[in-house]
MOPAC internal coordinates of N, CA, C and O (Angstrom, degrees):
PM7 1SCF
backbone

  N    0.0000 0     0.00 0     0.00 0    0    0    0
  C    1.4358 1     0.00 0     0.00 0    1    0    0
  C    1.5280 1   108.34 1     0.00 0    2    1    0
  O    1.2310 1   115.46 1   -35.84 1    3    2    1
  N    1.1407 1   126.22 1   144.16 1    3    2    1
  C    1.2209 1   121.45 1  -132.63 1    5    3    2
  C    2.3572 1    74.13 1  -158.82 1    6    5    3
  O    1.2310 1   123.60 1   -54.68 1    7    6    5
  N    1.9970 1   110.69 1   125.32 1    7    6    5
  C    1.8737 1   109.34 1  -170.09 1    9    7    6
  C    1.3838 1    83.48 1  -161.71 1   10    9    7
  O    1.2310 1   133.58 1   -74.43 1   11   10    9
  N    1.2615 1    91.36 1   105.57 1   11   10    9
  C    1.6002 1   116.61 1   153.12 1   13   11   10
  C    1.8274 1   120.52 1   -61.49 1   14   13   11
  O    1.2310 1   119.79 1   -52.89 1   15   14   13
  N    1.2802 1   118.00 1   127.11 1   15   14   13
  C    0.9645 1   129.43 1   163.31 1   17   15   14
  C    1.7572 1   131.03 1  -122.87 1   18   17   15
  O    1.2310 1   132.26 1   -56.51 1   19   18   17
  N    1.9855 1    93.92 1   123.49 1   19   18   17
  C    2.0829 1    76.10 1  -169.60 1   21   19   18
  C    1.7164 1    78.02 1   -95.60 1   22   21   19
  O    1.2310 1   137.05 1   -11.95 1   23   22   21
  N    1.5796 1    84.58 1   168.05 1   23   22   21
  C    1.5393 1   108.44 1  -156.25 1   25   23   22
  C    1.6907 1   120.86 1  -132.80 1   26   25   23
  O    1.2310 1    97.44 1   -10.71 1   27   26   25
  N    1.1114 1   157.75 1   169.29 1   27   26   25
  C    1.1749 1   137.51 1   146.71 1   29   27   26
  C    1.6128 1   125.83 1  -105.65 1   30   29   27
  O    1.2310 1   125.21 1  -172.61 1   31   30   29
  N    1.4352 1   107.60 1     7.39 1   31   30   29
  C    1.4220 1   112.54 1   147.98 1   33   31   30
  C    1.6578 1   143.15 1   -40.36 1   34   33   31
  O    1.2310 1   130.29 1   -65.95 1   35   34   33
  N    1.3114 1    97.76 1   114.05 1   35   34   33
  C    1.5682 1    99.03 1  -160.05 1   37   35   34
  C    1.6266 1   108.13 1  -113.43 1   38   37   35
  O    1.2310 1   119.30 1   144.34 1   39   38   37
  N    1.2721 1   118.94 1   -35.66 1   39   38   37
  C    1.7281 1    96.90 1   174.95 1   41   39   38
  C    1.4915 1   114.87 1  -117.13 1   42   41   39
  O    1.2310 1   120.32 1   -22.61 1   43   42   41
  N    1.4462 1   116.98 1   157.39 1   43   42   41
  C    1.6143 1   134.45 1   178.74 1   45   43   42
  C    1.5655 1    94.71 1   -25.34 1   46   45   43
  O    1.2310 1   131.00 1   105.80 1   47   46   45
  N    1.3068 1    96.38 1   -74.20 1   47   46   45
  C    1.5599 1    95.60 1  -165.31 1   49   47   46
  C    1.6830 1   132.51 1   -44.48 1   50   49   47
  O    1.2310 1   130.53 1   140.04 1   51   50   49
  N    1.4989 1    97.29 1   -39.96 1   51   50   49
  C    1.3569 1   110.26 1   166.02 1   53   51   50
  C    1.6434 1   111.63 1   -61.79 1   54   53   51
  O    1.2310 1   111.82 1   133.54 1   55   54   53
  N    1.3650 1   133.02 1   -46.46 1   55   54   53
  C    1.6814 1   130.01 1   166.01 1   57   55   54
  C    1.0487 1   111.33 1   -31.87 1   58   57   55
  O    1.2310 1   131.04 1   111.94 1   59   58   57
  N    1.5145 1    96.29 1   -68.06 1   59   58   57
  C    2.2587 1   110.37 1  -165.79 1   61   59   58
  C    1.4434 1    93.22 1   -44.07 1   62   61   59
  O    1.2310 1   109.98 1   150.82 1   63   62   61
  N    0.9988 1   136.41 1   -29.18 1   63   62   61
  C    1.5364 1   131.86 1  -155.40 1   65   63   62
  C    1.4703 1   114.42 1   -95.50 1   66   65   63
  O    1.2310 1   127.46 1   133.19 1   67   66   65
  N    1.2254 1   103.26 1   -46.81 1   67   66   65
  C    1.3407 1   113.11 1   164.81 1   69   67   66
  C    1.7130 1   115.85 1   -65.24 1   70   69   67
  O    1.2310 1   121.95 1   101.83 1   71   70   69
  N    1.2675 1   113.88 1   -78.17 1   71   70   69
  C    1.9278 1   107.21 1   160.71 1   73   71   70
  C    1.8053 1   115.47 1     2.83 1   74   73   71
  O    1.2310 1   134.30 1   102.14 1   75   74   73
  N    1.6122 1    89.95 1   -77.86 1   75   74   73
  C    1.3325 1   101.55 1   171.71 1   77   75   74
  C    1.5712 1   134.59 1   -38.35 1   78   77   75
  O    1.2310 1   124.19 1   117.32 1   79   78   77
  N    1.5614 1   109.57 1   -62.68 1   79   78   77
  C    1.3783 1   107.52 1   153.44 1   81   79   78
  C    1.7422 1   118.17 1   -50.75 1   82   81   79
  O    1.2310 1   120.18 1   102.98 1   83   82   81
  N    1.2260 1   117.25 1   -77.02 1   83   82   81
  C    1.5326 1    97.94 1   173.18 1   85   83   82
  C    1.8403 1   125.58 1   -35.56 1   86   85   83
  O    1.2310 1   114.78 1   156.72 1   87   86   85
  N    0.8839 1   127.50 1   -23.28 1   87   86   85
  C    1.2409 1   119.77 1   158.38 1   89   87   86
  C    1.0173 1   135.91 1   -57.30 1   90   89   87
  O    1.2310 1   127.60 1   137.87 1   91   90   89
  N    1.4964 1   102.98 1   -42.13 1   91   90   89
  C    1.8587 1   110.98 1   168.45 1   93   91   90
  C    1.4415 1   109.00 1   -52.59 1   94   93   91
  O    1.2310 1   115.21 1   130.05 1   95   94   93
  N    1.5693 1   126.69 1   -49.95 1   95   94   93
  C    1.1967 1   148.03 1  -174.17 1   97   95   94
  C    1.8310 1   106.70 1   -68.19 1   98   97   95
  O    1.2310 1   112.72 1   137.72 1   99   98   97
  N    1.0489 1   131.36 1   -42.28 1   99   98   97
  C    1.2116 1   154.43 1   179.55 1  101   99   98
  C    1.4207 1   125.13 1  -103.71 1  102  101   99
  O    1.2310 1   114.74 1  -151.46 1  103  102  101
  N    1.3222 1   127.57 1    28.54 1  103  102  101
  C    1.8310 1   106.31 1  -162.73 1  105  103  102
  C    1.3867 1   144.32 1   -38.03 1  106  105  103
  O    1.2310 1   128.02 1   137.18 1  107  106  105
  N    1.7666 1   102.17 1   -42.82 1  107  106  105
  C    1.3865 1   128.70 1   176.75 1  109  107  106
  C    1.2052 1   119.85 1   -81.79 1  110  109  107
  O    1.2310 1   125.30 1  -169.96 1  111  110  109
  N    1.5816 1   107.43 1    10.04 1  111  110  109
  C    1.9401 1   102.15 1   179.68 1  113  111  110
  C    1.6800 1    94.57 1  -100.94 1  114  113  111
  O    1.2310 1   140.04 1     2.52 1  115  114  113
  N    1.6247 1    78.73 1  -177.48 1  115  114  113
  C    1.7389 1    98.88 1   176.62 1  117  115  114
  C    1.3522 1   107.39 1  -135.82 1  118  117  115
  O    1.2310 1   119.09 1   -60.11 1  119  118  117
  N    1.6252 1   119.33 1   119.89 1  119  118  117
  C    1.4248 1   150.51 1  -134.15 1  121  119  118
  C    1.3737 1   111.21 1  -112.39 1  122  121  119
  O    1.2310 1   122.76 1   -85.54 1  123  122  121
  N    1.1993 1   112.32 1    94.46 1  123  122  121
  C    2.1320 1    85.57 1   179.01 1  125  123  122
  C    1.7206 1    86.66 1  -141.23 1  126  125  123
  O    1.2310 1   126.22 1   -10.47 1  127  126  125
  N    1.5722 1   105.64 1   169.53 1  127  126  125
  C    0.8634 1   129.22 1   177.20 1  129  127  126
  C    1.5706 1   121.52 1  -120.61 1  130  129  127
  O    1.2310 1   109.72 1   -88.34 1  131  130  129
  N    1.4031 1   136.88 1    91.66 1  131  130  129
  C    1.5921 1   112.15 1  -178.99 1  133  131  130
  C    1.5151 1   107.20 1   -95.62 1  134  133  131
  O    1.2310 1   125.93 1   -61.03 1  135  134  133
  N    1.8717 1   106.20 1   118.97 1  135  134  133
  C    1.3999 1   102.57 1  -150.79 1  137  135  134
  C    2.2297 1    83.05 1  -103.11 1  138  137  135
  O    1.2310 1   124.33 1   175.53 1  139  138  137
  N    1.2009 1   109.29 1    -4.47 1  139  138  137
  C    1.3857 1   107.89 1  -169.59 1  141  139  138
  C    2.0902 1    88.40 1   -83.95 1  142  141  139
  O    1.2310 1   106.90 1  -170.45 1  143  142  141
  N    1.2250 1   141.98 1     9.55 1  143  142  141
  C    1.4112 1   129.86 1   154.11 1  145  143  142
  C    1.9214 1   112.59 1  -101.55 1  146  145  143
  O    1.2310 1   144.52 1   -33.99 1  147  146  145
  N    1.5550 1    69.94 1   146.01 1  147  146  145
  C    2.0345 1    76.11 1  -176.32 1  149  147  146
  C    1.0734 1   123.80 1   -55.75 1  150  149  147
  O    1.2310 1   119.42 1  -169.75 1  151  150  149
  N    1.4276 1   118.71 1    10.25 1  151  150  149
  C    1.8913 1   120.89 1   177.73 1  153  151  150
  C    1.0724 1    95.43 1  -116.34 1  154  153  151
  O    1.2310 1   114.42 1   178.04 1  155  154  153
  N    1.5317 1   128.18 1    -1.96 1  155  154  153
  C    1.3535 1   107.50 1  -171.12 1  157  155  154
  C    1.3100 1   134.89 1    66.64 1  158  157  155
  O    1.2310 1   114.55 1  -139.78 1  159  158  157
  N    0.6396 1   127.93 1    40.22 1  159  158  157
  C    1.8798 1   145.03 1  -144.14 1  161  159  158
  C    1.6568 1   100.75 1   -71.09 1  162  161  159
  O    1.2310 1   126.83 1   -53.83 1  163  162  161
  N    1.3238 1   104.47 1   126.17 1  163  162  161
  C    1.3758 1   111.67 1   160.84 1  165  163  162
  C    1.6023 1    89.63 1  -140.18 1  166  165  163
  O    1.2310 1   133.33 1   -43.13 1  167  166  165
  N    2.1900 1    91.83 1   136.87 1  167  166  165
  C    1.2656 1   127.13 1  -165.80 1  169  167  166
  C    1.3310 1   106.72 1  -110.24 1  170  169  167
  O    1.2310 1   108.38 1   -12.94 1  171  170  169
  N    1.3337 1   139.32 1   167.06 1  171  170  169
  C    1.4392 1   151.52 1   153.69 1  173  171  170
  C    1.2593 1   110.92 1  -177.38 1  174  173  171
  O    1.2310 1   131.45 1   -42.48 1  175  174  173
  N    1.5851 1    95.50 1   137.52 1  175  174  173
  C    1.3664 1   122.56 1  -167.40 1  177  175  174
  C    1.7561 1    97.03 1  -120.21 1  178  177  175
  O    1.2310 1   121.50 1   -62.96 1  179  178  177
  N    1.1621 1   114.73 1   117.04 1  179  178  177
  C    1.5839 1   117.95 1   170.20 1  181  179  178
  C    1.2052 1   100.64 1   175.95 1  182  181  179
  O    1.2310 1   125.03 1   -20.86 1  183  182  181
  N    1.4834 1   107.94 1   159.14 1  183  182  181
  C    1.4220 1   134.72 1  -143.98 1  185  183  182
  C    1.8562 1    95.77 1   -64.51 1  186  185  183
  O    1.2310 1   121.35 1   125.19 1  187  186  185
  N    1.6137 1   115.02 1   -54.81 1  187  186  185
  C    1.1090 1   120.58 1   172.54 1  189  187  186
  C    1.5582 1   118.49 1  -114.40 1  190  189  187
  O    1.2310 1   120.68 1   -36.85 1  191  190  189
  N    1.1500 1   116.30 1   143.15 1  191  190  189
  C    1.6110 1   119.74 1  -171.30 1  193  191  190
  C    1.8017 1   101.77 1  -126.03 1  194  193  191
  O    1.2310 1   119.19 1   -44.98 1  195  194  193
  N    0.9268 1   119.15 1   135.02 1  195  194  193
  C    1.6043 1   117.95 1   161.71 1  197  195  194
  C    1.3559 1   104.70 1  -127.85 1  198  197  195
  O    1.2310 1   131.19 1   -77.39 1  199  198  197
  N    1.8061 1    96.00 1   102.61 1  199  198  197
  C    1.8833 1   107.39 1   171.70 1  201  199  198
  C    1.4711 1   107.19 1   -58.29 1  202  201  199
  O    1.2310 1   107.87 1   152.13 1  203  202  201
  N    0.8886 1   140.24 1   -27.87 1  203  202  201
  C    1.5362 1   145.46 1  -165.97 1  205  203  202
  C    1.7404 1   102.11 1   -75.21 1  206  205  203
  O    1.2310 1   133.21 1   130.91 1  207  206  205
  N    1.5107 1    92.07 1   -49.09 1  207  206  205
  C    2.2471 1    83.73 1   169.39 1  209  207  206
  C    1.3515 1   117.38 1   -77.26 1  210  209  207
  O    1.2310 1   125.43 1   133.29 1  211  210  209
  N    1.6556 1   107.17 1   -46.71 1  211  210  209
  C    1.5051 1   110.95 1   174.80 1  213  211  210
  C    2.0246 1   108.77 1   -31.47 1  214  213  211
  O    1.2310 1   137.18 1   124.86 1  215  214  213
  N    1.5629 1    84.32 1   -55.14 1  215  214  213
  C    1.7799 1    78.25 1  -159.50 1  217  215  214
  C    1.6308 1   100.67 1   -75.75 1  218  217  215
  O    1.2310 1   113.15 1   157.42 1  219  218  217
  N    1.5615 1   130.54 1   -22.58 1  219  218  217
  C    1.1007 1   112.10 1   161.81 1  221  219  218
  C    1.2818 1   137.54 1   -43.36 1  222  221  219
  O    1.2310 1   130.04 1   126.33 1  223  222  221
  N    1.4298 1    98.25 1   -53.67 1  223  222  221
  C    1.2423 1   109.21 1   175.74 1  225  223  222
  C    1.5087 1   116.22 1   -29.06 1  226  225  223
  O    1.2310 1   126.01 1    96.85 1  227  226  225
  N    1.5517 1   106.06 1   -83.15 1  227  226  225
  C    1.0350 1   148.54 1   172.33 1  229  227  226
  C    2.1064 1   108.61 1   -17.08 1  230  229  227
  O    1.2310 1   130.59 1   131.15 1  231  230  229
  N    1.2966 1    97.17 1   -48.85 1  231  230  229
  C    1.3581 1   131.05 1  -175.79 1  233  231  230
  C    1.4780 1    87.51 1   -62.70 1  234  233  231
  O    1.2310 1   122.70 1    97.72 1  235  234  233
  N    1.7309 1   112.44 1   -82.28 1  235  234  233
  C    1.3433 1    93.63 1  -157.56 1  237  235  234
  C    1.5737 1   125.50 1   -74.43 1  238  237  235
  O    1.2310 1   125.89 1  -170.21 1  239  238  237
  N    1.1679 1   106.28 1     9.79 1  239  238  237
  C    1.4538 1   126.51 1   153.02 1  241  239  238
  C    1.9747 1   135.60 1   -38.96 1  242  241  239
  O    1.2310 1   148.07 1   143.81 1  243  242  241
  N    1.7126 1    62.98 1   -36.19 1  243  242  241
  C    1.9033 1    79.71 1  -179.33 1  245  243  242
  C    1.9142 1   104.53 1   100.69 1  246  245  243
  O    1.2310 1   127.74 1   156.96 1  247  246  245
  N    1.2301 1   102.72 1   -23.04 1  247  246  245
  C    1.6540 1   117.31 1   161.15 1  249  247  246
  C    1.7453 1   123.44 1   -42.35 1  250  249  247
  O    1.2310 1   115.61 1     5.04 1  251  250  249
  N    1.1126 1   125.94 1  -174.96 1  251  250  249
  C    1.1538 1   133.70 1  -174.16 1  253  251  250
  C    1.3640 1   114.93 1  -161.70 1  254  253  251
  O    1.2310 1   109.53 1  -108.43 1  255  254  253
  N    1.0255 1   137.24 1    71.57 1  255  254  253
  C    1.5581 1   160.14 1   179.37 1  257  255  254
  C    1.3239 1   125.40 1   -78.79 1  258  257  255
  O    1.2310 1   114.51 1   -53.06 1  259  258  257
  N    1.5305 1   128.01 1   126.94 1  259  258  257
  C    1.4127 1   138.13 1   176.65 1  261  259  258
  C    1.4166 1   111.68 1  -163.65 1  262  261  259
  O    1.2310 1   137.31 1   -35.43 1  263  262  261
  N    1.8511 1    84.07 1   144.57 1  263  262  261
  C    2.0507 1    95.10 1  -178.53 1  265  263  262
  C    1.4974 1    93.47 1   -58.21 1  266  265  263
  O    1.2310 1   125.14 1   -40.68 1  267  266  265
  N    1.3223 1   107.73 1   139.32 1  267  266  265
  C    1.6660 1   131.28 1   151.36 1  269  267  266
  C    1.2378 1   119.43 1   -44.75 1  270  269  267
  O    1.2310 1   108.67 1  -109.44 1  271  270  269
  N    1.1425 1   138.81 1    70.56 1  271  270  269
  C    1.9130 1   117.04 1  -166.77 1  273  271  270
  C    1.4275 1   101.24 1   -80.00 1  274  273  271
  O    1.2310 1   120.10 1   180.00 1  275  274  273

C-alpha cells in the first residue's frame, strides 16, 4: 500500500528527521519525501499505514500533514 501525504515541510534536514521518527512508528515501510513539489510530498509504501498517526505524528511535530486526494 503505497499514501501520499501533502505536507508543509520545507528543508532536507527537517525530512531526515521526520523519516526517522516514522520509522520507529513504521519499520518495514519505505519513507521519502519529494520536498522539490508544491505539496511537499511525503510518500510511504508499507503493508499497513495509519493516516491518523502519520498525520499525528507529523502534527505534534509542529508540521502540517494531509492525505493527498
Amino acid at each position: 500500500m503505497i499514501e501520499v501525504f501533502k505536507t508543509n515541510v520545507q528543508e532536507t534536514e527537517q525530512s531526515k528527521m521526520i523519516v526517522m521518527k516514522l520509522l520507529e512508528h513504521f519499520p518495514d515501510s519505505v519513507i521519502n519525501f519529494d520536498l522539490e513539489d508544491c505539496d511537499k510530498i511525503l510518500r510511504i509504501h508499507a503493508v499497513s499505514i495509519s493516516n491518523r498517526t502519520i498525520i499525528a505524528l507529523l502534527n505534534s511535530y509542529g508540521y502540517h500533514c494531509e492525505v493527498l486526494a
